[in-house]
N, C-alpha and C positions, 0 to 999 in steps of 0.2 A: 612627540606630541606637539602640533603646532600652540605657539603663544597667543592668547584668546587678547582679542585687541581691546586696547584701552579708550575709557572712554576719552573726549576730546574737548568737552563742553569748556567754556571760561569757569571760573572758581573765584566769587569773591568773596577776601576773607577781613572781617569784622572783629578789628581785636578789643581788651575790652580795657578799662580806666590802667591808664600807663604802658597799656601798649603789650605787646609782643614781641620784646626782642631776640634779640640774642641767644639762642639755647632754647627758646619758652617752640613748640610743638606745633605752634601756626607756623612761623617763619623756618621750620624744618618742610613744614608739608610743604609752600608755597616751593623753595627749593627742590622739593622731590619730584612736582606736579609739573614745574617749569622744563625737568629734564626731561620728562616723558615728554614734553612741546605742547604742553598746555597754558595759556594764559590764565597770570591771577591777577585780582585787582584788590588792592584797598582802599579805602575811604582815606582821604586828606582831611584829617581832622586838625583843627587849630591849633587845640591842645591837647595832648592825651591825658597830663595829670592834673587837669580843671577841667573835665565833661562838662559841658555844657548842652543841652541836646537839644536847640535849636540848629546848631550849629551842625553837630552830630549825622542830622537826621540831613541836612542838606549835602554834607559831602557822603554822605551816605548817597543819594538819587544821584548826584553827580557821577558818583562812582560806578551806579548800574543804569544811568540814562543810556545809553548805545547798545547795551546787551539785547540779542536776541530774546524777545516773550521766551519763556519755556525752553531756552536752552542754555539756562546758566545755571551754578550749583552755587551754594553760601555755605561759608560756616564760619560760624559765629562763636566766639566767647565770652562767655562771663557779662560784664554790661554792654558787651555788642551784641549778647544774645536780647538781651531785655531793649539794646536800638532797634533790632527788628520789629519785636512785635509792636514798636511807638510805630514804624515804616510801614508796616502792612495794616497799620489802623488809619494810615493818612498817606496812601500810596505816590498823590500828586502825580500822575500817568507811568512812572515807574515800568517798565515790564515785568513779570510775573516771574518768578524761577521756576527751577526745575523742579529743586532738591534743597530744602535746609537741614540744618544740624546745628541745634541749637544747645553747647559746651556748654556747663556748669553758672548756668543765669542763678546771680542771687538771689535772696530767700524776696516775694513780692512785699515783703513787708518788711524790710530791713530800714533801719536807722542810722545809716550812714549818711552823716550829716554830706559831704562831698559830691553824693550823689543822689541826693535825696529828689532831684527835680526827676528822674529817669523813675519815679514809685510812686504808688503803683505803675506797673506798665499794664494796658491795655489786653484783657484775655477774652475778646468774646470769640467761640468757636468760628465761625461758619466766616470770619474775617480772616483771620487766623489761617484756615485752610483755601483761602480763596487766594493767599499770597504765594502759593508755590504750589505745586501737583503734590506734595507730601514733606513735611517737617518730621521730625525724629527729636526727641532730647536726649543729653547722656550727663549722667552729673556721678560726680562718686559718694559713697553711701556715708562717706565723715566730711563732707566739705561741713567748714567754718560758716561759710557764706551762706547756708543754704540746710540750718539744722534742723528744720521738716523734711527736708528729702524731695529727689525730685518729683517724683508720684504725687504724693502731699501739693506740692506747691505748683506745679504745672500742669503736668501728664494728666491728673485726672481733672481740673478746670477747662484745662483745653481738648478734652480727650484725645489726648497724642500719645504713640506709642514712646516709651521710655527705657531706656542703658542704664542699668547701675554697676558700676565700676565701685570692687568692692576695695577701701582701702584709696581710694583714689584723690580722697580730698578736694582739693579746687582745680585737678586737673592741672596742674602747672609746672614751672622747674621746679618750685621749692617740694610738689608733693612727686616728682619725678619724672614729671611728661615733658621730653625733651624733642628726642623721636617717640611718634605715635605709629608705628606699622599699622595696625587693625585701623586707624582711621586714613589712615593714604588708602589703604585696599578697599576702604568704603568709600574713598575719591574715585579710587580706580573702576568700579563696578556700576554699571548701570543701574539696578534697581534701587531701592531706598532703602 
């Protein structure tokens, strides 16, 4: 049976307060995506463990200013998912994506003092869906971050379709996402 080809698009990946290193399930995919000879990009953010999101939001357009409109992919976690929707509420000519995937954004009403500037973030639909041809959420059904749930707290505000990952927690090393398969294979596939 011939191998159905992959897709080819750039992938930029949006990590979230202190980053994605080592072991943590972004910096797996980017590794996995780069061997298939797909381009990722991150944002050069100043600081990962002091978010600031002025800052944030500008190496963020930096990092997608040269992408083709409509043919790049994001995925995002945690408060890089909650960067986006500050980025698609104040695009500054930006090009459009293809495809988000918006990983385990905390709860929109959280009290973390550290990142309290990132809250609320901006949910009105029809902006929201103006920033990519289609967004997706996926959050696990015990994150700490996010004890409404992501249905609760996103999916139906911004009527997006939404993943719940049962047992999944915040998505990360400490909850076991180190390799993600099912999410490189939703890198890998063309539709949403």
């Amino acid at each position: 049976m011939p191998r159905r080809p992959l897709r080819t698009v750039p992938t930029g990946v949006i990590p979230g307060w202190n980053g994605s290193g080592d072991g943590h399930w972004q910096t797996w995919l980017e590794e996995q995506l780069q061997a298939d000879g797909r381009a990722t990009r991150r944002p050069a953010f100043a600081d990962l463990d002091r978010p600031d999101l002025a800052d944030w939001l500008r190496a963020l357009r930096l990092c997608l200013a040269d992408l083709p409109a409509d043919e790049y992919d994001v995925v995002a976690h945690s408060l890089g998912a909650v960067l986006w929707l500050h980025h698609v509420a104040a695009p500054q000519g930006s090009p459009r994506a293809a495809r988000v995937l918006l990983v385990a954004p905390p709860s929109p009403h959280t009290a973390i003092e550290e990142i309290a500037a990132f809250f609320p973030p901006p949910m009105d639909v029809d902006t929201v869906r103006r920033g990519a041809d289609g967004t997706v959420l996926v959050a696990g059904d015990d994150d700490p971050y996010l004890p409404e749930g992501i249905a609760a707290a996103y999916g139906l505000p911004l009527k997006m379709a939404t993943t719940v990952v049962p047992a999944g927690g915040h998505l990360n090393v400490e909850s076991g996402y180190g390799e993600w398969p099912a999410l490189l294979e939703w890198c890998r596939r063309d539709h949403l």
